[in-house]
LOZAPA-220656 format. One record per residue: residue in one letter; x, y, z of N, C-alpha, C, CB in turn. Coordinates in steps of 0.1 Angstrom, whole numbers, plus 5000, padded with zeros to 4 digits. Glycine has a CB too. Example, Ala and Ser with C-alpha at 12.3 -4.5 7.8 and 13.67 -1.06 7.14 Angstrom:
# residues 2
A513249435078512349555078513249675078511349555090
S512849785071513749895071512950005079514149945057
This chain:
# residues 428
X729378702173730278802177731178842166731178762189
X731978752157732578762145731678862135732978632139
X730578842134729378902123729579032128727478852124
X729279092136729279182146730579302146729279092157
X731379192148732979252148732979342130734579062150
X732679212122733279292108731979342104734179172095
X731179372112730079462103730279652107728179392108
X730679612122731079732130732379782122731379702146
X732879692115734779742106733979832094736079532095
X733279722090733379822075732279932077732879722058
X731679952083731180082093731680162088731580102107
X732680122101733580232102734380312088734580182113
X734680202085735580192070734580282060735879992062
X733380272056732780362050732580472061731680322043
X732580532071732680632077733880722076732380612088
X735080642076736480672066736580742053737080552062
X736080682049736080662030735580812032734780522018
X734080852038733280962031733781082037731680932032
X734481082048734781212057735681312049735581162071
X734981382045735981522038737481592040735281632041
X736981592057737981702065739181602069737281782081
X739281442070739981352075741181322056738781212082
X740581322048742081342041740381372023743781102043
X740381482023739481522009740681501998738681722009
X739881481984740581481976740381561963740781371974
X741081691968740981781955741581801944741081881958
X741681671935742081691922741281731913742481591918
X740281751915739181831901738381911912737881701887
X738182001903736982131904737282241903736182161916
X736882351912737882471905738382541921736682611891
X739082651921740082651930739882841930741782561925
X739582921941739383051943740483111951738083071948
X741383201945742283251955741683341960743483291952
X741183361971741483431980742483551989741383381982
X742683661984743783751984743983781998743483881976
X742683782012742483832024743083982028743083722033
X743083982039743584202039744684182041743084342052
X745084242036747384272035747284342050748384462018
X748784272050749084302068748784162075747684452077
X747984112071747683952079747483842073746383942088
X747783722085747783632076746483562068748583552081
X745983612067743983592061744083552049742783742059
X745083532038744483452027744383312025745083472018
X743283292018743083132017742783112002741683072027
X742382962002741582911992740682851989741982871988
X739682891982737782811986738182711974735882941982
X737382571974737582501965735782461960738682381969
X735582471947734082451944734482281940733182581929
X733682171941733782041936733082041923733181951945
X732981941918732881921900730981901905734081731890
X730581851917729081891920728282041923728781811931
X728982131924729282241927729182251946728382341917
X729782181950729482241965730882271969728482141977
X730382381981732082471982732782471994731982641981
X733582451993734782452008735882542010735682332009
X735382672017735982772024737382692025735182812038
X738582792030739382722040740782632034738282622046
X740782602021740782452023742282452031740782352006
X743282482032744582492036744682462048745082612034
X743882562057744082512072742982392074743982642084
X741982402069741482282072742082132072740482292065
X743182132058744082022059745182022069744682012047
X745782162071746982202080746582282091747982272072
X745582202101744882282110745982362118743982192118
X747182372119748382462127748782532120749582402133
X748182582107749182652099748182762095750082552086
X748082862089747682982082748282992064748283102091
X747483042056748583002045749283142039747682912033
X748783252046749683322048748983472043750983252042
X750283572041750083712040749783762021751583782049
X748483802018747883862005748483751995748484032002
X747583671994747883571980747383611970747483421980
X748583611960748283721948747883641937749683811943
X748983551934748983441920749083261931751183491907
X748383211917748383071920748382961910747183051927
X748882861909749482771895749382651904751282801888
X749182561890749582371894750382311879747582241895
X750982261888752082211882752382041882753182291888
X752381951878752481801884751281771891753881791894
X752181771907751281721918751281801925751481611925
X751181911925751282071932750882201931752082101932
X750382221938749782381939750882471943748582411952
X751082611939751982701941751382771943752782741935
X750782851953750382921959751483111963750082821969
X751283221952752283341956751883401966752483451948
X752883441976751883521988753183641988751483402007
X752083741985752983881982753483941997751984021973
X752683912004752984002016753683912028751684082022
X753983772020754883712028756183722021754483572032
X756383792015757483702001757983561999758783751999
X756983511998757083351999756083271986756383302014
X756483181986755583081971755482941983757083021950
X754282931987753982781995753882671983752282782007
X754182581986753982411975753182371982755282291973
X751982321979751082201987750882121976749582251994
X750581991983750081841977748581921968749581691993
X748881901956747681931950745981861952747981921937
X746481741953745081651956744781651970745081501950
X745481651984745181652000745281782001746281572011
X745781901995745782041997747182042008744082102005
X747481912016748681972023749982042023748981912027
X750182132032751882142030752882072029752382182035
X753682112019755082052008756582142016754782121985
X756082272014757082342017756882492012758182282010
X758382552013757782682012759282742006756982742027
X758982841998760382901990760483051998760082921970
X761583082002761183242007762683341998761283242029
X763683231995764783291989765083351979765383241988
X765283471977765183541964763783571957765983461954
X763083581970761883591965761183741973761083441968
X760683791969760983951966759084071961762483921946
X758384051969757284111964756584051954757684231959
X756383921952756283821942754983821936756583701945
X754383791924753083861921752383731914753384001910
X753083651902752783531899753283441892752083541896
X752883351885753683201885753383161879753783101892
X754383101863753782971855755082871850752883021839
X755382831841755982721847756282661826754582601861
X757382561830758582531816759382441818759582651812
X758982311816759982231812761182221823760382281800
X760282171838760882181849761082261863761482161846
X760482361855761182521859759882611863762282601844
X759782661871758682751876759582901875757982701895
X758383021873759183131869758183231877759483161852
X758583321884757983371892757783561891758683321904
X756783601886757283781886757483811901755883911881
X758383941899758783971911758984151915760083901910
X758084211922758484381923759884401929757284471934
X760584341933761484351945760984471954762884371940
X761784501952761384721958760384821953762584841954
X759284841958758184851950758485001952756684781955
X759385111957759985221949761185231947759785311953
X761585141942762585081930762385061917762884961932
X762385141907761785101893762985051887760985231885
X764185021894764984931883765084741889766985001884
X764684721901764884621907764084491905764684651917
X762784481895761584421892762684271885760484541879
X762184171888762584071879761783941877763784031883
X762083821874761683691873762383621881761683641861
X762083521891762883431897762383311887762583411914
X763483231885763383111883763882991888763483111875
X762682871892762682801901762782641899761682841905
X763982571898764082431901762982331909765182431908
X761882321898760782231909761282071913758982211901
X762682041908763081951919763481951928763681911919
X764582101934764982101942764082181952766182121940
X763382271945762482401950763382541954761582341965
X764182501945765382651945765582731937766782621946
X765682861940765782961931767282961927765283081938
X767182881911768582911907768983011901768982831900
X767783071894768483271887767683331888768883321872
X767883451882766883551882766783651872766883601894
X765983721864766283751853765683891852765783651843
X766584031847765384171852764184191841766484351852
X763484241848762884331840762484451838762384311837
X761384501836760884641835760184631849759884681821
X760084761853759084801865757684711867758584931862
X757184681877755684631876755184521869754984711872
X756484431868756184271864754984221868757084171870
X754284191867752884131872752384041864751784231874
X750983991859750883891852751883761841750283961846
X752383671842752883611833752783471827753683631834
X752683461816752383331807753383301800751283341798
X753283161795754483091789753583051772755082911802
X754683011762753982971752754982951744752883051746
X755582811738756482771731758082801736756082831720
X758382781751759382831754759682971756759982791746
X758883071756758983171759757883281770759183201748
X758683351776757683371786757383571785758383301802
X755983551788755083671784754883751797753683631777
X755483881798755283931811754684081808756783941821
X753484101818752984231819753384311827751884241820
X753684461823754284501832753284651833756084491829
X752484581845751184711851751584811855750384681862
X752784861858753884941863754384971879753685061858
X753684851886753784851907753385011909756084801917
X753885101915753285221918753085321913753585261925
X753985251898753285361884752785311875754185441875
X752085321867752085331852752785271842752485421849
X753085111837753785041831752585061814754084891842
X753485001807752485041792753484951788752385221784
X753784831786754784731783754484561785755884761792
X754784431774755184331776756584271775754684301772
X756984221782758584151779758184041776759784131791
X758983991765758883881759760583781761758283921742
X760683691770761783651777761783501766761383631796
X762883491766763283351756763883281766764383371743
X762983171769763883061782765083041778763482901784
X765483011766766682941767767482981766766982881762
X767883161763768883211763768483361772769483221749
X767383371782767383461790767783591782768183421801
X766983601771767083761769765783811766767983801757
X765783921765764284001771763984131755764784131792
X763084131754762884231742761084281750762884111720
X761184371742759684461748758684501738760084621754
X757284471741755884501727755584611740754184311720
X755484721731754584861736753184831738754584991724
X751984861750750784811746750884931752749884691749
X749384931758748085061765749085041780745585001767
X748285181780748785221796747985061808747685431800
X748985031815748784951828747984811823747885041841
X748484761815748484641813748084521820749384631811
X746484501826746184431837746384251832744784481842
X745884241822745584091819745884041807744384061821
X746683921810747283891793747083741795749383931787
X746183681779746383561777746583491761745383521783
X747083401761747483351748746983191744749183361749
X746983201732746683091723747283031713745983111718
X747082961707747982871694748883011686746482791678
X748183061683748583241676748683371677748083281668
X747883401687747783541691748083541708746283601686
X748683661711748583721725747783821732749683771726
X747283811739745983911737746183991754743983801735
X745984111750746584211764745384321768748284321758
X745084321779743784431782744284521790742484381788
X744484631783745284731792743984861796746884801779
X744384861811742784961818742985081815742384971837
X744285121812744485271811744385321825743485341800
X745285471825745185571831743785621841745485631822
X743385601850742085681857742285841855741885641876
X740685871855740286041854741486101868737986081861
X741086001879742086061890743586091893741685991900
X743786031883745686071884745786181874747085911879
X744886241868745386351863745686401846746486341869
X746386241842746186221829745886071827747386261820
X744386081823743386001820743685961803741986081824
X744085821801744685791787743585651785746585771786
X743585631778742785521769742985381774743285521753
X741185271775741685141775741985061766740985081781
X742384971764742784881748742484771751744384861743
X742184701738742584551738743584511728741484471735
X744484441728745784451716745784291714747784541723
X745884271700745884151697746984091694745184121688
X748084041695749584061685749483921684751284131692
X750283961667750783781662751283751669751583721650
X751883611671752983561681754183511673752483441690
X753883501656755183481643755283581641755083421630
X754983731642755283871642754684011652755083911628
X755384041660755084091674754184241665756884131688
X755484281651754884381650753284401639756084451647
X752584291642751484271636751084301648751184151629
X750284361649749384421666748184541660750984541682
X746984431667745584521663745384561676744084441656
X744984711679744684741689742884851686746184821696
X742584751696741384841700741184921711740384781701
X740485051708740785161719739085171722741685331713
X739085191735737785241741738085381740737385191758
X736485421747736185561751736685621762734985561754
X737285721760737985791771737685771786737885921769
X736785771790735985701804735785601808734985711806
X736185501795735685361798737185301806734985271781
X736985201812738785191817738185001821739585341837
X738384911811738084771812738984691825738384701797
X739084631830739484511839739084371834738884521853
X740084291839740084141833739884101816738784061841
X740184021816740283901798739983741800742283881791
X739083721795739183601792738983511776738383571801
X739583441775739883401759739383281758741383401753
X738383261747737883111748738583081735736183061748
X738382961724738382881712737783011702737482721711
X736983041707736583171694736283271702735283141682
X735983351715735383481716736483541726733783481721
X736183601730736683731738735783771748736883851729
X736283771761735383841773736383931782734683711783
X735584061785736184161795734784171802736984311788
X735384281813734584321823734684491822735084241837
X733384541824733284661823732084741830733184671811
X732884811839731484861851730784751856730184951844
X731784641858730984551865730084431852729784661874
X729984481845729284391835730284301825728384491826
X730084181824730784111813730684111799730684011814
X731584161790731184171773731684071767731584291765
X731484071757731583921750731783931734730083811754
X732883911726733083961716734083841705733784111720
X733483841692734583701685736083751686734283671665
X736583681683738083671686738283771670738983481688
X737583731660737883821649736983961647737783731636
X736383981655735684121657737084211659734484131672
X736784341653737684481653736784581660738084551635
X735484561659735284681672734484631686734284831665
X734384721694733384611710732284601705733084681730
X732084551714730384511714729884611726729784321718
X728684671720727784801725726784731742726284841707
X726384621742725284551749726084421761724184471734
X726284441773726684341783726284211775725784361798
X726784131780726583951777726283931790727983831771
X726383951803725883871813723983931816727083901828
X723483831820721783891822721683941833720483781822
X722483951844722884051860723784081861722884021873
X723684201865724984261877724884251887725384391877
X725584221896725484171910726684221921725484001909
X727884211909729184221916728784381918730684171906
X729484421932729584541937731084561928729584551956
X732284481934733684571933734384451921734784601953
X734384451912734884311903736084331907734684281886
X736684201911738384181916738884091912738884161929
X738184001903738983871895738283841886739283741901
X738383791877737083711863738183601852736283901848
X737783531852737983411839736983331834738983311843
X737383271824736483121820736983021819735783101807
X736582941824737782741826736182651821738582671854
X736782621810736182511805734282601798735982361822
X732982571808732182641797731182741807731182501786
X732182771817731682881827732582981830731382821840
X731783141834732283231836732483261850731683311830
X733283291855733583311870734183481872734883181875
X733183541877733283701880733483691898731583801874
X734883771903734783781918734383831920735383791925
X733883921933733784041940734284061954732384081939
X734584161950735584191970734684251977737184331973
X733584291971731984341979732884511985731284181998
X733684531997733784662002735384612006732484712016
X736084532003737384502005737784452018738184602003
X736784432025736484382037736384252038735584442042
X735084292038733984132039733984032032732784142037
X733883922036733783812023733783792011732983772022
X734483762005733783771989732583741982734383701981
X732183731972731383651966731983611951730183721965
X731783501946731883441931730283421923732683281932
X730483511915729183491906729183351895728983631896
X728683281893728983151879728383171869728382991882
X728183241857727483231844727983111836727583361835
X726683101830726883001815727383031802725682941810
X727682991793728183061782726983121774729082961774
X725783111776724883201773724183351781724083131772
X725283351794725383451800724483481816725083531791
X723883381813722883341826723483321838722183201824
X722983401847723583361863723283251865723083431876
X724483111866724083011877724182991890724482931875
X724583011895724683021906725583121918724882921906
X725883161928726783281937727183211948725783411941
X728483191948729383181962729683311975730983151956
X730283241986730583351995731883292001729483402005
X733183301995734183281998734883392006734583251987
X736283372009737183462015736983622015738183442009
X737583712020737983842016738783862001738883882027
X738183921992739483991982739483841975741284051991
X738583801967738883681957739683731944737383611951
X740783701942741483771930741383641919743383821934
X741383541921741783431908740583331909743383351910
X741083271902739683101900741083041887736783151888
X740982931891741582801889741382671891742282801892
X741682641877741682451876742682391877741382371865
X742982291882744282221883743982121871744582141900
X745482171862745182061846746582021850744882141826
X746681951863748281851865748081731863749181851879
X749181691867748781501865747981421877750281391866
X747481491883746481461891744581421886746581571899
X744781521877743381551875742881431865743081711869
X742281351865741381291856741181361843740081271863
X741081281833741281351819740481241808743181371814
X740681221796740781151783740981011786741781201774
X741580971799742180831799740580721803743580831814
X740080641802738980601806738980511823738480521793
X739280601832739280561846738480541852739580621853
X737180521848735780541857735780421865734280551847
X735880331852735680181862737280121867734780021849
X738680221873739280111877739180141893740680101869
X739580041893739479991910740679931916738379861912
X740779931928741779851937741279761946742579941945
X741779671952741379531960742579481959740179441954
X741979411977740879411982740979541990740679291989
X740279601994740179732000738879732009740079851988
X739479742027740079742028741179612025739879802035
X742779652025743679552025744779542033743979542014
X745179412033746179402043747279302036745479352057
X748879362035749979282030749979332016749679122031
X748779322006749579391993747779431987750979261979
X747779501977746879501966747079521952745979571967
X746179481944746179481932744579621926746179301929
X745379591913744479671903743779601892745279771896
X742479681890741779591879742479661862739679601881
X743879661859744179741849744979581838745279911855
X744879641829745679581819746879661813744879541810
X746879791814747679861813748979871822747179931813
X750279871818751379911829750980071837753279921819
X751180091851751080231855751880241867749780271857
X752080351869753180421877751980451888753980581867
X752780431902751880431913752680511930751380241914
X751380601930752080681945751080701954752780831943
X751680671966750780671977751080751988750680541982
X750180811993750380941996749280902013749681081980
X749880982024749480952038748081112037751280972052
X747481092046746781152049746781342050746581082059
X748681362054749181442054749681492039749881422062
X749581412030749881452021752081382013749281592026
X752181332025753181232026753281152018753281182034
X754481202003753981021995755080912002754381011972
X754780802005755180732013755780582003753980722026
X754880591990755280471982754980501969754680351987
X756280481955755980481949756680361939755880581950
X756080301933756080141927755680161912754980031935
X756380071902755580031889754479931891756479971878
X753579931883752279851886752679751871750479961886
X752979661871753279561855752079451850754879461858
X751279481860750079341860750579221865749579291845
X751779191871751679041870752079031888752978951856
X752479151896751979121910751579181919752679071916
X751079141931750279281940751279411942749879221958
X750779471946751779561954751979551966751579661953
X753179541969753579491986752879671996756279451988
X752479622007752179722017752879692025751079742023
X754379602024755379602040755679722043756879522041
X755479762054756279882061755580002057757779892058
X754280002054752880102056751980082070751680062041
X751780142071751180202089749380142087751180452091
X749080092094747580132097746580272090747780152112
X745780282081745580392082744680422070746680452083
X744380532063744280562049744480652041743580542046
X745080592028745780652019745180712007746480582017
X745480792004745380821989746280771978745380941989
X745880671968746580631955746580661942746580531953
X747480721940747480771927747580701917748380851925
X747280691900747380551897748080611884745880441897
X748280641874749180701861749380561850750980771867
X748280601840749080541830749080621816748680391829
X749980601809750380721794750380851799749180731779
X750580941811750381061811748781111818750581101798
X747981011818746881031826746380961839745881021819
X745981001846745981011864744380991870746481181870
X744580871879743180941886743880881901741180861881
X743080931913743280931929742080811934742881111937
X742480701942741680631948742280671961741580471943
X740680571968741080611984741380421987739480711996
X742380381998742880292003742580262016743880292000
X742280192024742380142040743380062036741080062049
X744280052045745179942049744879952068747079972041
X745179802067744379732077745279652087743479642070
């Protein structure tokens, strides 16, 4: 009967361990926002795993009572946390980055909000306020200890896109219901604002060791005055060093993506692909299909191309996957309106540190466990909800006590020098 008893345990216990929907752990892979139709609460987030298989949903599937809310625009990780912007709630949700659960939610001083990156404690948020208001536009900036908006800083009309780089922060300003032709360049530490002139409507800006790189769509035939698309390169040790390349009057590019050496936009649907030290485009697509009906998002993370499509602004999305030789790998069908794709590079994610082989035991355990490390590490344990419930130094020389932990299982975070990996725990 004893044989019996503990063979039916650890059963169960690996029926535990492998169940996705009972507590998944999304610290690596990549992360699809999901924009859903404005007016409701339909946005989500699909998550692809590092095997590539995909999970619609992930939000309410962790927070089956909750919705995650109205048109999610921008999305960031930070630490142990996802920020999630949701424009048509005016709200920034926090969730547990690795359980996907809810943390909390910012709604104060928060204002038409568009997107989010982050400084030395501090999250910074674009903001339309009054979207026919062309003086009201600003930055919130956000205490990720307290999760409070302690200031706020103006800017130009149609804040939208922004990136950080050496203490300073880079804002595009697409112009909200006009016409913006502008970056602000914000100095954290003394909150003052100066402006680089680019191309008309400024969709996508990213930066590197040295350069800032801005892809402005220009003007459409249909408003009347139809003006030029660009790509503008600027030093970042002299703003007024700026190479700009101009398209063809018709042509009007969407999205940027910047690798170690090349350059990628999107054009009629097709991806081009150009060195970082090239002065004019390249004549010939780099992707070997077109597939996307309506392109609504595009980047590259790590050595893949990720093109959205909103298909008819309706229906589902789709995510196309190319290789860096341009080859379709594979095609998702995610949410309505996919605007972004993201990796979480917080202290969650597995990195450089060599984690493969560490382990915890006994597991399951009951009263305390230990680690197979030689290393000192910083340790947090986190409930199924996403609740960290315990957090301890690990010194090698004793278990870790589980007095006054519940029945159940956990997720453990384990940190040592700055790098992270997530085990799963039964306590018993």
């Amino acid at each position: 009967m004893k044989n019996n008893y503990k063979k039916t345990f650890y059963i169960l216990t690996a029926i535990l361990l492998s169940a996705s929907s009972y507590a998944q752990d999304y610290s690596n892979g990549i992360f699809v926002l999901n924009e859903g139709l404005f007016g409701t609460n339909t946005a989500s987030v699909s998550h692809i795993d590092t095997s590539g298989t995909l999970e619609n949903d992930i939000f309410t599937t962790q927070n089956p009572s909750m919705t995650l809310g109205n048109t999610g625009q921008g999305m960031g990780f930070n630490d142990d946390y996802a920020y999630v912007v949701l424009n048509g709630s005016n709200e920034i949700k926090i969730i547990n980055s690795t359980t996907f659960a809810f943390v909390t939610s910012i709604t104060d001083q928060i204002s038409n909000p568009r997107n989010i990156t982050f400084y030395n404690g501090n999250g910074y948020v674009t903001n339309w306020g009054d979207g026919f208001d062309t003086t009201d536009d600003y930055v919130a900036v956000i205490d990720l200890t307290t999760n409070t908006v302690t200031s706020t800083i103006s800017v130009a009309e149609g804040a939208e896109e922004i990136v950080q780089k050496d203490g300073k922060l880079f804002v595009a300003h697409q112009g909200g219901y006009g016409y913006g032709n502008s970056v602000s360049v914000i100095d954290i530490a003394t909150s003052t604002v100066e402006s680089i002139t680019v191309g008309d409507v400024p969709t996508t800006i990213k930066v590197d060791d040295d350069y800032l790189y801005v892809l402005s769509t220009g003007k459409q035939a249909w408003t009347g005055d139809e003006t030029l698309g660009s790509i503008h390169k600027i030093d970042l040790s002299d703003y007024n060093n700026h190479v700009t390349i101009d398209f063809q009057t018709t042509e009007h590019p969407s999205y940027l993506a910047v690798d170690a050496t090349d350059l990628y936009y999107v054009l009629n649907g097709d991806i081009y692909k150009m060195a970082l030290t090239d002065t004019t485009l390249p004549t010939v697509a780099f992707n070997s299909s077109n597939n996307a009906q309506l392109p609504y998002g595009f980047d590259k993370i790590d050595d893949k191309l990720y093109l959205l499509d909103a298909i008819d602004y309706v229906s589902p999305g789709k995510v196309f996957v190319y290789d860096e030789s341009g080859s379709l790998l594979t095609e998702y069908t995610v949410g309505p309106l996919p605007n972004g794709v993201y990796k979480n590079e917080g202290t969650l994610s597995v990195n450089d540190y060599a984690f493969e082989t560490t382990t915890l035991y006994p597991n399951p355990a009951s009263g305390s466990f230990e680690l197979n490390l030689t290393e000192n590490a910083n340790i947090k344990m986190y409930d199924v909800s996403g609740k960290l419930v315990k957090a301890v130094k690990y010194t090698n020389t004793q278990p870790i006590s589980l007095d006054g932990i519940e029945t159940g299982m956990y997720l453990v975070n384990v940190e040592v020098k700055g790098n992270s990996t997530t085990l799963k725990l039964i306590v018993k």
